[in-house]
C-alpha positions as CSV (number, residue, x, y, z in Angstrom):
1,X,0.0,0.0,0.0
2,X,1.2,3.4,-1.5
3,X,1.8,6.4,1.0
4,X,-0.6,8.9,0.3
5,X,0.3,11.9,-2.1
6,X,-2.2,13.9,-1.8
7,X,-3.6,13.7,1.6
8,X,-6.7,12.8,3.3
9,X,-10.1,13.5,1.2
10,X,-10.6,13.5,-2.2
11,X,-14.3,15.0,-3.6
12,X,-15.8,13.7,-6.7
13,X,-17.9,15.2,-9.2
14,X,-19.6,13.1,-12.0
15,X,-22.6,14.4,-14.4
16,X,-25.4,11.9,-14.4
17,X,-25.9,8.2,-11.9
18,X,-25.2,6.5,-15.2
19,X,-21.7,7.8,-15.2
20,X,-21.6,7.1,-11.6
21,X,-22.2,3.6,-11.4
22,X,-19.0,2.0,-12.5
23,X,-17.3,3.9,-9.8
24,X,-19.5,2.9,-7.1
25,X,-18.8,-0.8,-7.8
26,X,-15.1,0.0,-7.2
27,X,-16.1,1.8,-3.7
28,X,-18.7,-0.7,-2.2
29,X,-18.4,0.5,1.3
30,X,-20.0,3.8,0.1
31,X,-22.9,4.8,1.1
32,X,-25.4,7.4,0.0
33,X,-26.5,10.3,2.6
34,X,-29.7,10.3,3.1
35,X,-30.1,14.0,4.3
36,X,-28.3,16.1,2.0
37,X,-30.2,18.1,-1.0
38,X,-27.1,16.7,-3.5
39,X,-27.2,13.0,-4.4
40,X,-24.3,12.5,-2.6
41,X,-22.7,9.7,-1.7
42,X,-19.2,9.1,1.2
43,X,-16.8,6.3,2.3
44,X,-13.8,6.0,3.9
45,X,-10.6,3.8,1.8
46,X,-7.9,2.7,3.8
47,X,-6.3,6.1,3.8
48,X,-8.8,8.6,3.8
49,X,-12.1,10.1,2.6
50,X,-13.8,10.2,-0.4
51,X,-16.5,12.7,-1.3
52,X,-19.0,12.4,-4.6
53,X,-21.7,14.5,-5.4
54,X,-24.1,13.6,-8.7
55,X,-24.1,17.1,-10.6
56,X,-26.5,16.4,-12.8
57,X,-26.3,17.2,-16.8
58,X,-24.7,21.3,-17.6
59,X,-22.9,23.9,-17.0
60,X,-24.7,25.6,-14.0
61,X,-25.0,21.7,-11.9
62,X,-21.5,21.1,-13.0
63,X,-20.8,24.7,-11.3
64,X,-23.7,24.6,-8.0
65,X,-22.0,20.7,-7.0
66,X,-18.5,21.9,-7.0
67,X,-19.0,25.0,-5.3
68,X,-21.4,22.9,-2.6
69,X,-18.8,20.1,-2.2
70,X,-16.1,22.8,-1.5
71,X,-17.9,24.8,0.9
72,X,-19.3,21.5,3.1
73,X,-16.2,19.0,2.8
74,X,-12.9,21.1,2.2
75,X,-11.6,18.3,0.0
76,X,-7.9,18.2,-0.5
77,X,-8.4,17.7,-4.7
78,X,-11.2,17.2,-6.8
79,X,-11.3,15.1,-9.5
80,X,-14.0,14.4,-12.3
81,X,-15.1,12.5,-15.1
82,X,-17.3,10.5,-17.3
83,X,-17.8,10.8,-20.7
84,X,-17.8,12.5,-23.5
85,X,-17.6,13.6,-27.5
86,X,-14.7,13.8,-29.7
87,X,-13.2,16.6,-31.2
88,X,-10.2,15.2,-32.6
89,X,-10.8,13.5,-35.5
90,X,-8.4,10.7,-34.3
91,X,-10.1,9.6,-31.3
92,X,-12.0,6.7,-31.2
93,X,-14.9,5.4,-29.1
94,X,-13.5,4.2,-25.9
95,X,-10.1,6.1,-25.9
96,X,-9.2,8.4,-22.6
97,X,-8.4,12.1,-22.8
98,X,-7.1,13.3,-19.5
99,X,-7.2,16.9,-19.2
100,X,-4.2,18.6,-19.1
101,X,-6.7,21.8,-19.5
102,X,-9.8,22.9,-19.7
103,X,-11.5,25.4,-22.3
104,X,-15.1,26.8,-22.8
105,X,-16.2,26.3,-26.6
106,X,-18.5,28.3,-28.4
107,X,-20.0,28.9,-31.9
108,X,-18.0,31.0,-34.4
109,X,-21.0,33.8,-33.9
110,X,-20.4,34.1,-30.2
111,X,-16.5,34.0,-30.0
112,X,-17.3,37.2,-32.7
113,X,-19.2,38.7,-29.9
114,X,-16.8,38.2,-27.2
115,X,-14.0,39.3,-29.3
116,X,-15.5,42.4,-29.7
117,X,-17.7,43.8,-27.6
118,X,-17.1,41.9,-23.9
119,X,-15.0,43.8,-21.5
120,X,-12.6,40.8,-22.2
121,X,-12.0,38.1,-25.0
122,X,-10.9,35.6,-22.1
123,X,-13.5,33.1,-21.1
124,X,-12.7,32.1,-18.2
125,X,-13.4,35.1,-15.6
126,X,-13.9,34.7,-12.3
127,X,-12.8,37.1,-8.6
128,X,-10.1,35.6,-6.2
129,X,-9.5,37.4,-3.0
130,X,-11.4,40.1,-4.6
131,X,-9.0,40.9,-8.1
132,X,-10.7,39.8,-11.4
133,X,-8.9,37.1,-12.8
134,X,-9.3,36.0,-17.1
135,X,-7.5,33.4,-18.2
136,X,-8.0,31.5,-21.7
137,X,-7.8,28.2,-20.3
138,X,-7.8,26.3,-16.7
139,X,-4.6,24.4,-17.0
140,X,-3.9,21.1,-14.5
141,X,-1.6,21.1,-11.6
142,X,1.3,19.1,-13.4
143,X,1.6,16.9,-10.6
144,X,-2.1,15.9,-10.5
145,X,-2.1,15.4,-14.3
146,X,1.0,13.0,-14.6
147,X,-0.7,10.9,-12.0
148,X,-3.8,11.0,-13.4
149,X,-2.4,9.7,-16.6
150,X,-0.4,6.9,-14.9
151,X,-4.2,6.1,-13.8
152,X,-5.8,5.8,-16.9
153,X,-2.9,4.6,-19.0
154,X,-2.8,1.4,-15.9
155,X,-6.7,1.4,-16.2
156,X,-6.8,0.6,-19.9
157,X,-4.8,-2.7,-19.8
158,X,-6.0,-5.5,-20.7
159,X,-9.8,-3.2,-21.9
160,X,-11.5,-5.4,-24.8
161,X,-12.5,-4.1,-28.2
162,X,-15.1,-1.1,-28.4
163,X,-18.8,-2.7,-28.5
164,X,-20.9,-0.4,-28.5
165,X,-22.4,1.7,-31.1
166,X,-20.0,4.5,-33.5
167,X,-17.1,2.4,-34.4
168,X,-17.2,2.1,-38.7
169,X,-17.2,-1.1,-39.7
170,X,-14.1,0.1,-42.4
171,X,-11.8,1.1,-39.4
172,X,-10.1,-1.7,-37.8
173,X,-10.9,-2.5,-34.0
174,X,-8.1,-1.4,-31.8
175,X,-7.5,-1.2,-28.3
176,X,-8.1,2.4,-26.1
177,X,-5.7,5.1,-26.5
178,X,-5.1,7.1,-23.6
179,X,-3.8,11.0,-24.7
180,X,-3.3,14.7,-22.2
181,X,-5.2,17.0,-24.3
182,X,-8.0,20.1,-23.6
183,X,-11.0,19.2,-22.5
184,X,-13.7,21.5,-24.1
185,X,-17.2,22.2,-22.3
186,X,-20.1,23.8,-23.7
187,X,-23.8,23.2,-22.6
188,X,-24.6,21.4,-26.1
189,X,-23.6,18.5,-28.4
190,X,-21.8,19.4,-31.1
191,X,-22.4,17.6,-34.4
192,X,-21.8,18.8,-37.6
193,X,-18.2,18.3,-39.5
194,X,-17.8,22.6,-40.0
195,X,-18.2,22.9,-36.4
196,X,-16.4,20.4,-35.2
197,X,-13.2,21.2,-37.1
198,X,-14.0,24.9,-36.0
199,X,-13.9,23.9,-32.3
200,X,-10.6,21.9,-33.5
201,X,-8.7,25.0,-35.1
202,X,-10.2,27.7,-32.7
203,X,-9.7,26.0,-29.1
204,X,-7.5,23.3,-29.7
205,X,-9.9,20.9,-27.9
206,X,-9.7,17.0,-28.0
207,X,-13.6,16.8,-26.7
208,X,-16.6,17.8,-26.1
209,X,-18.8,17.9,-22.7
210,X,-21.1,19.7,-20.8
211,X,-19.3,20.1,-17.5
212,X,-15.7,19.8,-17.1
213,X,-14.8,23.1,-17.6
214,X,-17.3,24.3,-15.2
215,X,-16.0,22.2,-12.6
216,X,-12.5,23.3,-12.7
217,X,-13.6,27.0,-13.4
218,X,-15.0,26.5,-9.1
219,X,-11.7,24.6,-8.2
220,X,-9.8,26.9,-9.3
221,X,-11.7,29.6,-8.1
222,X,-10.7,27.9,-4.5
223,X,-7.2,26.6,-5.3
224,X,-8.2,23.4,-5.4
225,X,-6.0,21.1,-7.2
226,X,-8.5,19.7,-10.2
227,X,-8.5,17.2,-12.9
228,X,-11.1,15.8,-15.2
229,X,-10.5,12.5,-17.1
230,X,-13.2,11.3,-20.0
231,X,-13.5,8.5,-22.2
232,X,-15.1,9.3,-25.9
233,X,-18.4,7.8,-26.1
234,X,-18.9,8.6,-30.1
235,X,-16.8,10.0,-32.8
236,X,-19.4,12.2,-34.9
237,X,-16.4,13.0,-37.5
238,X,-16.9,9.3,-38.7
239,X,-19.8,7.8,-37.7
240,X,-23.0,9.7,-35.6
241,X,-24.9,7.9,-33.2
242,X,-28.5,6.3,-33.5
243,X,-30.7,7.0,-31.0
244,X,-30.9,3.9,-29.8
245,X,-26.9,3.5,-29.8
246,X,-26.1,6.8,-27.4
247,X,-27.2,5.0,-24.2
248,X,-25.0,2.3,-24.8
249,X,-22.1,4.3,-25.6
250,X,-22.2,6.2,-22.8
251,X,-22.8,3.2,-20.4
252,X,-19.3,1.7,-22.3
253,X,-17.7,4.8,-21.9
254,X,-18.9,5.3,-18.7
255,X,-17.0,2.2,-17.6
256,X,-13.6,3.4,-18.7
257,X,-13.9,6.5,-17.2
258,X,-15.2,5.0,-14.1
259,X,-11.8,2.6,-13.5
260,X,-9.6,5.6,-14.5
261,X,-11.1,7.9,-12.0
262,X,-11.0,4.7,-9.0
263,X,-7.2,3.6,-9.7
264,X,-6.6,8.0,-9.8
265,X,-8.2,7.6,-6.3
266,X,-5.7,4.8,-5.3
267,X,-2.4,6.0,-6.3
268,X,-3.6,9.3,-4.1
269,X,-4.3,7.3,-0.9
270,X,-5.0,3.7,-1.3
271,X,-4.8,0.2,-2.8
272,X,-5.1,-0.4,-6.6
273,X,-7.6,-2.5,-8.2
274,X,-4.9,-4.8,-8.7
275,X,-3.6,-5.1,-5.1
């Protein structure tokens, strides 16, 4: 058993109970609280606490959780995760994108507007100790993100072929890639080729969700060390979804984010699944 690196609790945001799930059979011994106005659920691992609150899907749950779990636990870090679209073309269903930052997307019309008429082109604004900061992106603490890497890269062994739906039967199967890249959040689901490769050029982003920025935008906000890991649940550049294929995808997805984000949670202060 490891020594702990970063000590004590770790908090836990994740989007929807779907995502949630995989995690949870990982941590049997926790529990949900009953009186609490979250869905929130606590356990104590060998070496400390952990903390995870249910945000819910968007921008302003991802936001209210994190800012609730800071203000009633203190956690030591906070990570996230669960899944989510690709950007780069060159990601495939399954694959892990750790986020060595975090962006906020938007269309071409609204980046226009903030260019040129917002007191600043920076989207990420927030007040620390009462000073305005703007930044462009939320980067990870390097520590945190080398670790969380060495999580999902360890995760990832021995994962089967993608079954699930959004894998072109003219690629050949392959096993999940795990990348650093820039997670991009914007409360939508972004489709189109154009607008993909827009998103691509203009933010740099590897993917697509509906929370991740949010959540670190709140951490950092506190100085709490953040990072977000996500596994790609579809691939539109190639092949888009059915209806009937998206909750599968996200259920498989869900899966690999799930075991990243549980041997993250050991290598900070506990066993790993392997142990």
């Amino acid at each position: 058993m490891g020594q702990s690196i970063i000590k004590d609790h770790i908090g836990i945001i994740i989007p929807t109970q779907l995502e949630l799930e995989p995690l949870l059979s990982y941590l049997p011994e926790c529990s949900r609280a009953i009186k609490h106005s979250w869905d929130l659920y606590k356990c104590w691992p060998a070496q400390g606490q952990i903390t995870i609150i249910v945000s819910y899907i968007g921008p302003a749950n991802a936001a209210a959780a994190t800012e609730r779990l800071i203000a009633d636990f203190n956690p030591d870090v906070i990570l996230h995760g669960g899944c989510a679209g690709a950007i780069n073309p060159e990601l495939m269903p399954g694959d892990i994108v750790v986020g060595k930052s975090c962006k906020f997307l938007c269309s071409r019309h609204i980046l226009e507007v903030r260019k040129s008429l917002l007191k600043t082109a920076k989207p990420v604004r927030y007040t620390q100790d009462g000073e305005e900061v703007h930044l462009d992106q939320l980067k990870t603490d390097a520590l945190l993100f080398g670790l969380a890497m060495n999580a999902a890269e360890k995760s990832a062994q021995g994962d089967q072929f993608w079954t699930a739906g959004g894998w072109p039967s003219h690629i050949e199967q392959r096993r999940a890639n795990v990348i650093g890249g820039t997670l991009g959040s914007q409360d939508g689901w972004t489709k189109g080729k154009e607008e993909l490769d827009f998103l691509r050029t203009e933010f740099g982003a590897d993917s697509e969700d509906m929370e991740s920025a949010y959540v670190a935008q709140i951490a950092a906000k506190h100085s709490v060390p953040f990072v977000a890991v996500r596994a790609i649940s579809n691939n539109e550049h190639i092949q888009t979804l059915q209806k009937s294929e998206i909750l599968p995808a996200v259920k498989a997805a869900s899966v690999r984010a799930g075991k990243a984000l549980y041997e993250l949670t050991s290598i900070l202060h506990g066993p790993s699944i392997d142990d």
